[in-house]
LUMTORDREN-225971 format. One line per field, with one value per residue (C-alpha): residue number from 1; z, y negated, x negated; residue in one letter. Coordinates in steps of 0.25 Angstrom, whole numbers, m for minus. Layout:
N
k = [NUM; ...]
z = [Z; ...]
y = [Y; ...]
x = [X; ...]
r = [A; ...]
//
This chain:
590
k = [1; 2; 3; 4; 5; 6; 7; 8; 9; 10; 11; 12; 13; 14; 15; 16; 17; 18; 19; 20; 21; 22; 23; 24; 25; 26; 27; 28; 29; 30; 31; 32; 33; 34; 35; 36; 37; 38; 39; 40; 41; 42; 43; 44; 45; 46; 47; 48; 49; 50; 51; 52; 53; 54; 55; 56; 57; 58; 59; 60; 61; 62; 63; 64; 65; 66; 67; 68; 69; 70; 71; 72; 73; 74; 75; 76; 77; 78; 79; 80; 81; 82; 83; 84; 85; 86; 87; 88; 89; 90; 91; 92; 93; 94; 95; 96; 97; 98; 99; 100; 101; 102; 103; 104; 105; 106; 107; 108; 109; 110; 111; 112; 113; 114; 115; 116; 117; 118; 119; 120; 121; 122; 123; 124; 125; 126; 127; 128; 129; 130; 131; 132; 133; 134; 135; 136; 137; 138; 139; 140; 141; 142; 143; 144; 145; 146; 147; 148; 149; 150; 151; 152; 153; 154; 155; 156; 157; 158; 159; 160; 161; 162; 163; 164; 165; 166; 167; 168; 169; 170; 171; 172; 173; 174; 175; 176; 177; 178; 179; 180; 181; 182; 183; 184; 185; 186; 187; 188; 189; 190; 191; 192; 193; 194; 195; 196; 197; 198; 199; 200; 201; 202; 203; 204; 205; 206; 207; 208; 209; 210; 211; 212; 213; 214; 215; 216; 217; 218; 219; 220; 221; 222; 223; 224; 225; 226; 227; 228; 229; 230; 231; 232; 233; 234; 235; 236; 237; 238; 239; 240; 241; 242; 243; 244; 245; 246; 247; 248; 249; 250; 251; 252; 253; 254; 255; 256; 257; 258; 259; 260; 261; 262; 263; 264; 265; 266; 267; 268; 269; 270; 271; 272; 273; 274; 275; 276; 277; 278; 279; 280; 281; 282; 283; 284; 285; 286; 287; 288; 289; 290; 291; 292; 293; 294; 295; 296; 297; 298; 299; 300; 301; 302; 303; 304; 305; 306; 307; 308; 309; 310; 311; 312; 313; 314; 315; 316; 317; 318; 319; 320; 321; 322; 323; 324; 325; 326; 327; 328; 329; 330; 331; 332; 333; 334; 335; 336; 337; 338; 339; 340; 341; 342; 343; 344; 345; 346; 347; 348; 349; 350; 351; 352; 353; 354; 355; 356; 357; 358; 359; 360; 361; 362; 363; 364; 365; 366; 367; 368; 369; 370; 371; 372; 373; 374; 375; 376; 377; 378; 379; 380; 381; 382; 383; 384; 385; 386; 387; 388; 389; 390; 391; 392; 393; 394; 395; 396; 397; 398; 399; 400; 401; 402; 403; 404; 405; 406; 407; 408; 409; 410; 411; 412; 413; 414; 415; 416; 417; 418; 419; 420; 421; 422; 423; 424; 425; 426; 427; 428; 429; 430; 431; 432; 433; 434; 435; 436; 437; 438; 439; 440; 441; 442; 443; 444; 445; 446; 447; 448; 449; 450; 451; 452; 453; 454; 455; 456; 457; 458; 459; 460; 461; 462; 463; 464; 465; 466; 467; 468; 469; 470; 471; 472; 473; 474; 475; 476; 477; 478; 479; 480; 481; 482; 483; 484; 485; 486; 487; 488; 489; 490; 491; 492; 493; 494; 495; 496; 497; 498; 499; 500; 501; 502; 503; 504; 505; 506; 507; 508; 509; 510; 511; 512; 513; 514; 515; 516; 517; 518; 519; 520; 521; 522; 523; 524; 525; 526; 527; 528; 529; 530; 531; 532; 533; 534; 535; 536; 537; 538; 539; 540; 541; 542; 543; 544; 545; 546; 547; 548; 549; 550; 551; 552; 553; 554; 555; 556; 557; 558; 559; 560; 561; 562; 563; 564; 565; 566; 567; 568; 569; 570; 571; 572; 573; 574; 575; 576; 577; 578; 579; 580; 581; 582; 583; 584; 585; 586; 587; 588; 589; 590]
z = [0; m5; m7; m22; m21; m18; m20; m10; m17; m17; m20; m30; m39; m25; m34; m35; m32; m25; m21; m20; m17; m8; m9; m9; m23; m32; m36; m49; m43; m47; m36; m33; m32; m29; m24; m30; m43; m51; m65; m77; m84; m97; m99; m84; m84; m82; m81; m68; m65; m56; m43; m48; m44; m30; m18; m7; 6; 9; 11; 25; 25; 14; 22; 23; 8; 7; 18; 12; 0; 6; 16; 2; m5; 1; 5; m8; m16; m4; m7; m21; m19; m10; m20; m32; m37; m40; m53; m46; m39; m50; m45; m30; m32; m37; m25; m16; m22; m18; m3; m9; m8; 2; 12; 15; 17; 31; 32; 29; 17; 12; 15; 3; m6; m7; m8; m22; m25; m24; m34; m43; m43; m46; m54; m65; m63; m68; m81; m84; m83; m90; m102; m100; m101; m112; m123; m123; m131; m126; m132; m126; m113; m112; m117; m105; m96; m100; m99; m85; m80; m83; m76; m63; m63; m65; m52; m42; m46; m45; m31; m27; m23; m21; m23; m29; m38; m51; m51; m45; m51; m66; m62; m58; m69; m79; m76; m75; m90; m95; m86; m94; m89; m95; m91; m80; m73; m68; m58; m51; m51; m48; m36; m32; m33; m26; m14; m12; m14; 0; 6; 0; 8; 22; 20; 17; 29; 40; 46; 50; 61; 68; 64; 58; 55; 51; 37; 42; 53; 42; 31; 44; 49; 34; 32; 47; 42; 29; 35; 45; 34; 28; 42; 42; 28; 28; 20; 12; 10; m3; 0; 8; m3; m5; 7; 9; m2; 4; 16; 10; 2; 15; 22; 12; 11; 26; 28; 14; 23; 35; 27; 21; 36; 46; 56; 68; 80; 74; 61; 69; 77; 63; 55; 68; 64; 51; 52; 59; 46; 39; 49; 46; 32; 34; 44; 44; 51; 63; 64; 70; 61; 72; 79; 66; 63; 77; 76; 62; 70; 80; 70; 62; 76; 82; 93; 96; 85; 89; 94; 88; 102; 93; 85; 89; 85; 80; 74; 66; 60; 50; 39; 36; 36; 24; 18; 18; 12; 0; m5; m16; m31; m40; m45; m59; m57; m50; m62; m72; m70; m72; m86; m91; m80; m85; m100; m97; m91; m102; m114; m107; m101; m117; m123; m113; m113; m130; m131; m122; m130; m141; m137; m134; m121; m119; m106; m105; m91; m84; m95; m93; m77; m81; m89; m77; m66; m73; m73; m60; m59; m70; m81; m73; m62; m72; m78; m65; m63; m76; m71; m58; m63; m76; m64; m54; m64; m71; m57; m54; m66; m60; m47; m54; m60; m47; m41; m51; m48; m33; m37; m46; m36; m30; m30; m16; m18; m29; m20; m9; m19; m25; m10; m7; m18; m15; m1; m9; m19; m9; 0; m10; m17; m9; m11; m25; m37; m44; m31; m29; m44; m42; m33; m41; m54; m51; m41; m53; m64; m53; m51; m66; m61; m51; m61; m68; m70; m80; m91; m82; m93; m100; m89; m86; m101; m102; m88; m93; m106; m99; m89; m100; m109; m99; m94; m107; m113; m101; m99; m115; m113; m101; m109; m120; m112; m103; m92; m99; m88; m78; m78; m77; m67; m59; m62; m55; m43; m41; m42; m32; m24; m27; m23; m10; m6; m7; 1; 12; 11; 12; 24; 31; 28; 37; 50; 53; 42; 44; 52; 45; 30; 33; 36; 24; 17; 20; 18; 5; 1; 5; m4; m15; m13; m12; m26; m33; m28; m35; m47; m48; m47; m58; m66; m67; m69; m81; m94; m106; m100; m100; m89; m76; m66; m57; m49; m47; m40; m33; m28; m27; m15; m8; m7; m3; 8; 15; 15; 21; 31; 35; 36; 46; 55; 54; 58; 72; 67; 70; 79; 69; 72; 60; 61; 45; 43; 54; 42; 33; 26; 24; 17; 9; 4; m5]
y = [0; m10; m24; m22; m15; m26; m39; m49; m53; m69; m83; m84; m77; m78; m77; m81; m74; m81; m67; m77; m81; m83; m82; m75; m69; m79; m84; m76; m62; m52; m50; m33; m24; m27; m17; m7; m10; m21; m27; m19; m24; m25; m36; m39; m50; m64; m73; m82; m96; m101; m94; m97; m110; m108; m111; m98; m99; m105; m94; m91; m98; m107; m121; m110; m109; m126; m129; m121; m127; m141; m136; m130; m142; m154; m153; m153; m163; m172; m172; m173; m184; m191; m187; m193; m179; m174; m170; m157; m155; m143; m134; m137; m135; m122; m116; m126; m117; m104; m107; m104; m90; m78; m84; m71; m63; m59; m67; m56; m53; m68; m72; m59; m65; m79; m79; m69; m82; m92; m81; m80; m95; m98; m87; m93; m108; m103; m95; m108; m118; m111; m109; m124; m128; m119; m124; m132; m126; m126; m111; m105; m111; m108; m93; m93; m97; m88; m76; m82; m83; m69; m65; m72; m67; m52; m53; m60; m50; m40; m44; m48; m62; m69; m83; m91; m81; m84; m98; m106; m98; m101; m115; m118; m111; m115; m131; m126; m122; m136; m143; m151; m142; m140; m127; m138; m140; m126; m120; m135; m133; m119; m121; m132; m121; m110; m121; m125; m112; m106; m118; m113; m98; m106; m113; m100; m92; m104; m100; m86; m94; m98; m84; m74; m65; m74; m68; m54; m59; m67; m54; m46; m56; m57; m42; m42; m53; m45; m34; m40; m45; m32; m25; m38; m34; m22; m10; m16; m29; m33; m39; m26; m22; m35; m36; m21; m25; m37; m33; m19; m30; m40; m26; m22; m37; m36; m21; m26; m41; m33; m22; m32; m38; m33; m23; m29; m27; m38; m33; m19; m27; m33; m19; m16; m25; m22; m7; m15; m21; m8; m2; m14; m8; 5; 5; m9; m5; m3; m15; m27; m39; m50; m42; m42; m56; m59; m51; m58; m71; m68; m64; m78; m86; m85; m75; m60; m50; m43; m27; m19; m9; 1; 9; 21; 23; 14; 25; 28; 14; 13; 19; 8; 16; 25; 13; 3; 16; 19; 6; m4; m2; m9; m24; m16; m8; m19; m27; m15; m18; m34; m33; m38; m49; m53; m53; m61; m72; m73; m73; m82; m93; m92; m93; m105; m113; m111; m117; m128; m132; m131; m142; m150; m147; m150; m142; m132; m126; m129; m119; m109; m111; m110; m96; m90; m95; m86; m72; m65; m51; m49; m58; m61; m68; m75; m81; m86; m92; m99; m106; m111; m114; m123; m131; m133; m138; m147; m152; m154; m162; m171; m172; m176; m188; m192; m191; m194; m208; m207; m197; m209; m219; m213; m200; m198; m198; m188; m177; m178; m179; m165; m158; m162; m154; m144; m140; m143; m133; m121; m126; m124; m113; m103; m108; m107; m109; m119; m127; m126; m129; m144; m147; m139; m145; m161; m155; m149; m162; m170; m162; m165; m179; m176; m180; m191; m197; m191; m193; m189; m189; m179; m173; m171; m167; m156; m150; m150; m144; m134; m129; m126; m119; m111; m107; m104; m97; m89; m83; m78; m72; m64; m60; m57; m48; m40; m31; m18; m8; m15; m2; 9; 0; 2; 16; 18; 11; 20; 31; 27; 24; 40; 46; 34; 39; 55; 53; 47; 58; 69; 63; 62; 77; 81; 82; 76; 67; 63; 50; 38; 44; 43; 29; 27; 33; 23; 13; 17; 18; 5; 0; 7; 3; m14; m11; m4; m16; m26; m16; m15; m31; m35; m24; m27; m42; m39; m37; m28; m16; m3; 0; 1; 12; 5; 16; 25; 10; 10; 25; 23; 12; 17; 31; 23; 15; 28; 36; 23; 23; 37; 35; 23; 34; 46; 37; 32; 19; 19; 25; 34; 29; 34; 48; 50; 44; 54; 65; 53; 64; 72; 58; 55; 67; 70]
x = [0; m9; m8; m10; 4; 12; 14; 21; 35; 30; 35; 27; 21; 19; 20; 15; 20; 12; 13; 16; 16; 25; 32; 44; 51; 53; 69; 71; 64; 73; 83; 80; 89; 104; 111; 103; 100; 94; 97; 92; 79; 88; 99; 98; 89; 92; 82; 83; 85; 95; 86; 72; 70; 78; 67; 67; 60; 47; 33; 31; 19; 22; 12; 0; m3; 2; m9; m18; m19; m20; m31; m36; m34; m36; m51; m58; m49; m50; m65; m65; m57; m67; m78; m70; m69; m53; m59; m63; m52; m46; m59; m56; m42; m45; m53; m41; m29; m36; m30; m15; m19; m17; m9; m2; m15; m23; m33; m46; m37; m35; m51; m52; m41; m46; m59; m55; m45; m56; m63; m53; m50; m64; m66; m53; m57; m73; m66; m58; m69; m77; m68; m65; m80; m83; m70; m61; m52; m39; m32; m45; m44; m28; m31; m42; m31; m21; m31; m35; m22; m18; m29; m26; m13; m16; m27; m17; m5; m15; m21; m8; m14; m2; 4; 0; m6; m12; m4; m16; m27; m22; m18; m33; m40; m30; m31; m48; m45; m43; m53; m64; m77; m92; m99; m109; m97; m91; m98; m96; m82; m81; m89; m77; m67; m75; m78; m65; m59; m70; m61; m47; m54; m56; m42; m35; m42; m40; m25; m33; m42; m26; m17; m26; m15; m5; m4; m2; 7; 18; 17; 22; 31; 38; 38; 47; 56; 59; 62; 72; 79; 81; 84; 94; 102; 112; 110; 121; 116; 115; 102; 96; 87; 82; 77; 71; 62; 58; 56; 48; 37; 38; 34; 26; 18; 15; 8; m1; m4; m8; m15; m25; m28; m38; m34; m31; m23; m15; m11; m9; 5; 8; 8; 19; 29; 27; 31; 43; 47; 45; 56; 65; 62; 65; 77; 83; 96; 87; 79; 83; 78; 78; 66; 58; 60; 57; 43; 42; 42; 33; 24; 24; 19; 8; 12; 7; 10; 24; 23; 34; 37; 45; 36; 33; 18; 7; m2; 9; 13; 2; m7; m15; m29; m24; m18; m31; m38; m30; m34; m28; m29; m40; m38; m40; m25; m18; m22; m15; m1; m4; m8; 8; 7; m8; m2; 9; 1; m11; m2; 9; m3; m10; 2; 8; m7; m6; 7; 5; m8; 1; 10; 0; m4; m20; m21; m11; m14; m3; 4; m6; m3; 14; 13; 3; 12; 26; 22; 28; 32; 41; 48; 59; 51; 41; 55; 59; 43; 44; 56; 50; 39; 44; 54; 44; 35; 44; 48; 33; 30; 43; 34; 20; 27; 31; 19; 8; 9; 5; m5; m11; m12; m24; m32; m30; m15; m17; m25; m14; m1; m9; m12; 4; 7; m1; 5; 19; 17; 14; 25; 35; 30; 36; 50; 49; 41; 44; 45; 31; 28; 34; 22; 10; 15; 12; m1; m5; m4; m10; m22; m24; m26; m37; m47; m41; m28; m18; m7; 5; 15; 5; 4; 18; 20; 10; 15; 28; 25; 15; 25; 35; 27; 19; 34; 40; 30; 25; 38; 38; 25; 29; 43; 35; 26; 34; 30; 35; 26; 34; 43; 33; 27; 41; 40; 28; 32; 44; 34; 26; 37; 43; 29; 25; 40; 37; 25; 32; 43; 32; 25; 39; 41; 28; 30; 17; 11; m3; m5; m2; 3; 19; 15; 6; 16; 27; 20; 15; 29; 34; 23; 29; 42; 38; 29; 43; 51; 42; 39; 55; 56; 46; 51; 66; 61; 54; 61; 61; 58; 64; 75; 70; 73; 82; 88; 74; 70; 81; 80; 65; 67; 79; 71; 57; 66; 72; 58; 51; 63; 60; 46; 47; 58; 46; 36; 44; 45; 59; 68; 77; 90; 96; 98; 100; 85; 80; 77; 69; 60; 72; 79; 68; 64; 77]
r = [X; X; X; X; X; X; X; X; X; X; X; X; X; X; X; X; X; X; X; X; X; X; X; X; X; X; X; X; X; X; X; X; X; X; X; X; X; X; X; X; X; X; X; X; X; X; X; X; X; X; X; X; X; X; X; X; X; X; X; X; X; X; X; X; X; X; X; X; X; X; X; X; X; X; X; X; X; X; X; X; X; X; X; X; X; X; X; X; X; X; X; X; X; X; X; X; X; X; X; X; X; X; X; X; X; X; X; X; X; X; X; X; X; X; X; X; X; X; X; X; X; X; X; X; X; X; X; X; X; X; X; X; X; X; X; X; X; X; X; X; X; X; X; X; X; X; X; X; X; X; X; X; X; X; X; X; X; X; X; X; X; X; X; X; X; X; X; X; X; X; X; X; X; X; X; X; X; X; X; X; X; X; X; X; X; X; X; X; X; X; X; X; X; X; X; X; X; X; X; X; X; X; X; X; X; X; X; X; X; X; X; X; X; X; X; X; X; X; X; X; X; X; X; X; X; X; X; X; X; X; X; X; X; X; X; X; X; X; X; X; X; X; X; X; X; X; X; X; X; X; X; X; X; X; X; X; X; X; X; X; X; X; X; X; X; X; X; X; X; X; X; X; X; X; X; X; X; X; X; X; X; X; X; X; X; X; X; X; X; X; X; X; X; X; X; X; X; X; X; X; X; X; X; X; X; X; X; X; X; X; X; X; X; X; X; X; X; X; X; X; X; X; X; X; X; X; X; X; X; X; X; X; X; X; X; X; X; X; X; X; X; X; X; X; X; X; X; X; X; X; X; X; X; X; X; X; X; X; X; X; X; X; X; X; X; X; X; X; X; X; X; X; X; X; X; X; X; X; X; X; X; X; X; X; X; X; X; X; X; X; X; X; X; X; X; X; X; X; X; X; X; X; X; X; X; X; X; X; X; X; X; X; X; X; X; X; X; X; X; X; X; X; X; X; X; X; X; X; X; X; X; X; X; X; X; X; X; X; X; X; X; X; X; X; X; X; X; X; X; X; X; X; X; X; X; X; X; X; X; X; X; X; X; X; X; X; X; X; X; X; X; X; X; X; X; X; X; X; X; X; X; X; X; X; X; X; X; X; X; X; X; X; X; X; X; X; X; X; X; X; X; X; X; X; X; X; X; X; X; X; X; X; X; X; X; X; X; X; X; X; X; X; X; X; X; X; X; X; X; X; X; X; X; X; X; X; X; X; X; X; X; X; X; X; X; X; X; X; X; X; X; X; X; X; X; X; X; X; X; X; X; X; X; X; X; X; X; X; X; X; X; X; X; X; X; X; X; X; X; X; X; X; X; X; X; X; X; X; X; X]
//
């Protein structure tokens, strides 16, 4: 059950989807399974609007990334502006934006994942100056960004980096693209994005010195709120298998959080309540969701960890040694399944940056920037992206002519107007797309200005058109591409589900499995179950395919529920209060 197996539902696309990412699932996600079944792949598909563009909930820790990013920011562009410098603030910003990331990560974990962000950021910016200091020709350097961007999208779904994703590392080697550069010049400004990105790393690792388990203790405290709002929904609830899903990958999120921590006595309590949300999973009827939402708030003070008194035996709770061992797959085979993704994303930036040079456009970045930031799961979810995207950014070019002429009074006014736009962006993100667009749109145009003053009608202009034509025809180049293996990848997750759940059913035929395989087992399955929930989503999101087998998903996940609820009764998790679950390897076996 490796972190490579799943990745966290976000608010972006995170994701964005932003893993992000977060961030939650985006307005326009296919809804799931509604009573049962789901709408056929054929003639079922409308494409979404009147939900895309509503605003959900804020992150959980929606200030940490917002403060971040100022703390990131602020600094370097605060010195270039004493030195007379802004027109190196594009290589600072690019090791500043680095601090956006892995804000859901224990902290030994996230020291690992960005210092390989400040890598690969620097590593994308060096590829476009040096194709910028070597032509200037523009179809070259569009087809560099294209090829690029495809790049960076394929490694962050394949390292399941989380929100913001590719977004920001296209955005800075894109812009990079179409910055005047001579060969003397690079290492200069690549040593800029590698200084300030060492100060994005201390930025994003200061909260440990105050909770050096916060991350670990919110992942926990989400996955108990999630199952309390499943233990809370009737059997008959429209909405029950909803929020079993929910609750299974809010589950499944927290055990991969604590799995990438040290072991300490700490993360021993947290893996406690944890197996408490598994129970509320497995026997909501009776769990009693107040308590779990009262351990969920405990948890996001500053308080002891809460002790679970019920379960009968902590040696039993756990396989992690056998777990940790069996490893994760290589970069290589995570990177397989991504080729669709990778070819949507370099034909649609070439094509997008082409027909923008086409129309006139002399640095068509922001086009480049439009078609990389569409592609989500399935065709469905890179619709509704395209229509947050083009709103927020039409509405942020609305915003930059309101604020351009205080950004032109001084340079001073120009820095802060940008760092308030910056904590804005990542404050709103969460709630919705295109809501966080309105403020990264002007920070973008006005970044242009660092150097020297603009044209802002030519500004607005090219945006405008940028925006639209990487929309448009980044969406035709990922209908014109389709995802045809998305089916045969479906159908391998409802084989791994079929054989996880045999498994399980065998050890609970034994009288006496070894120690810690029923529980290895059943959390093996539970991993195979979150991975066929979001395999069955992106694939009934995707269109012209063959029919999808709706009822083997359906059979597949009731079955996979009732063998993980009579794993969680032969373990002693919970007192059998059902005297029809008492015979789970019985149940489960036919």
């Amino acid at each position: 059950m490796s972190s490579a197996n799943f990745q966290r539902p976000r608010t972006e696309d995170r994701p964005e989807d932003r893993p992000g990412v977060r961030r939650e699932p985006h307005a326009g996600q296919p809804e799931g399974r509604q009573h049962g079944r789901r709408r056929g792949p054929r003639g079922g598909h409308r494409l979404p609007i009147a939900g895309v563009l509503r605003l959900g909930r804020p992150s959980d820790i929606w200030f940490k990334p917002a403060l971040s990013v100022i703390a990131a920011v602020a600094p370097p562009n605060l010195i270039l502006l004493a030195l007379g410098r802004l027109d190196l603030a594009m290589y600072t910003m690019a090791g500043s934006l680095c601090a956006l990331y892995a804000h859901n990560r224990p902290y030994a974990a996230r020291a690992r994942v960005l210092a390989w962000v400040v890598l690969g950021m620097t590593s994308g910016l060096a590829v476009a100056l040096l194709a910028a200091s070597l032509t200037g020709d523009a179809v070259v350097l569009v087809t560099v960004g294209a090829l690029l961007a495809a790049a960076q999208k394929a490694l962050c779904d394949a390292t399941r980096l989380g929100p913001p994703a590719n977004v920001v590392f296209t955005f800075i080697s894109s812009a990079a693209l179409f910055a005047p550069q001579t060969p003397g010049q690079v290492p200069g400004h690549l040593g800029l994005a590698l200084a300030t990105g060492a100060w994005a790393w201390l930025v994003g690792m200061a909260p440990g010195l105050l909770r050096p388990h916060g991350p670990e203790r919110r992942a926990t405290a989400h996955a108990l709120d999630a199952a309390a709002a499943h233990a809370a929904t009737g059997a008959a609830d429209d909405g029950h298998a909803r929020t079993r899903a929910a609750a299974a990958a809010a589950v499944h999120a927290a055990w991969q959080t604590l799995l990438s921590a040290r072991a300490t006595q700490a993360r021993r309590a947290l893996e406690r309540l944890v197996v408490r949300a598994e129970i509320a999973l497995a026997a909501p009827a009776d769990t009693d969701p107040k308590r779990l939402r009262d351990w969920a708030g405990d948890l996001r003070g500053t308080g002891p960890v809460p002790h679970p008194r019920d379960l009968v035996d902590d040696d039993e709770l756990l396989g992690v040694d056998a777990e940790l061992a069996t490893g994760r797959p290589s970069l290589r085979l995570r990177l397989r399944p991504l080729a669709p993704i990778a070819a949507h994303t370099a034909l649609g930036c070439a094509l997008a940056g082409y027909a923008s040079l086409a129309l006139g456009v002399g640095r068509p970045y922001w086009a480049l920037v439009t078609a990389a930031s569409l592609y989500q799961a399935n065709l469905t979810l890179t619709w509704s992206r395209g229509v947050q995207r083009v709103v927020g950014n039409l509405v942020g070019v609305l915003a930059f002519a309101a604020l351009v002429p205080l950004a032109h009074l001084t340079q001073a006014a120009l820095v802060l107007i940008c760092l308030a736009l910056n904590f804005g962006a990542e404050a709103l993100i969460s709630r919705n797309y295109w809501l966080g667009s309105v403020c990264v749109t002007p920070m973008a145009l006005l970044i242009t200005e660092f150097a020297q003053v603009q044209d802002s009608g030519r500004l607005i202009t090219e945006r405008l058109v940028d925006t639209l034509v990487g929309a448009v025809v980044g969406f035709v180049a990922a209908a014109a591409v389709t995802n045809r293996r998305a089916g045969d990848r479906l159908g391998d997750a409802l084989t791994a589900v079929e054989r996880t759940r045999e498994r399980a059913a065998r050890l609970l035929a034994e009288p006496r499995p070894a120690p810690g395989a029923l529980e290895s087992a059943r959390r093996g399955l539970a991993a195979t179950l979150v991975d066929l929930r979001a395999t069955a989503d992106a694939a009934y999101g995707e269109w012209w395919q063959r029919a999808l087998p709706e009822e083997r998903v359906v059979s597949a996940e009731q079955c996979g529920h009732r063998t993980l609820a009579a794993t969680v009764r032969r373990q002693g998790l919970l007192l059998d209060r059902d005297a029809s679950m008492s015979t789970g390897a019985e149940d489960v076996r036919r």
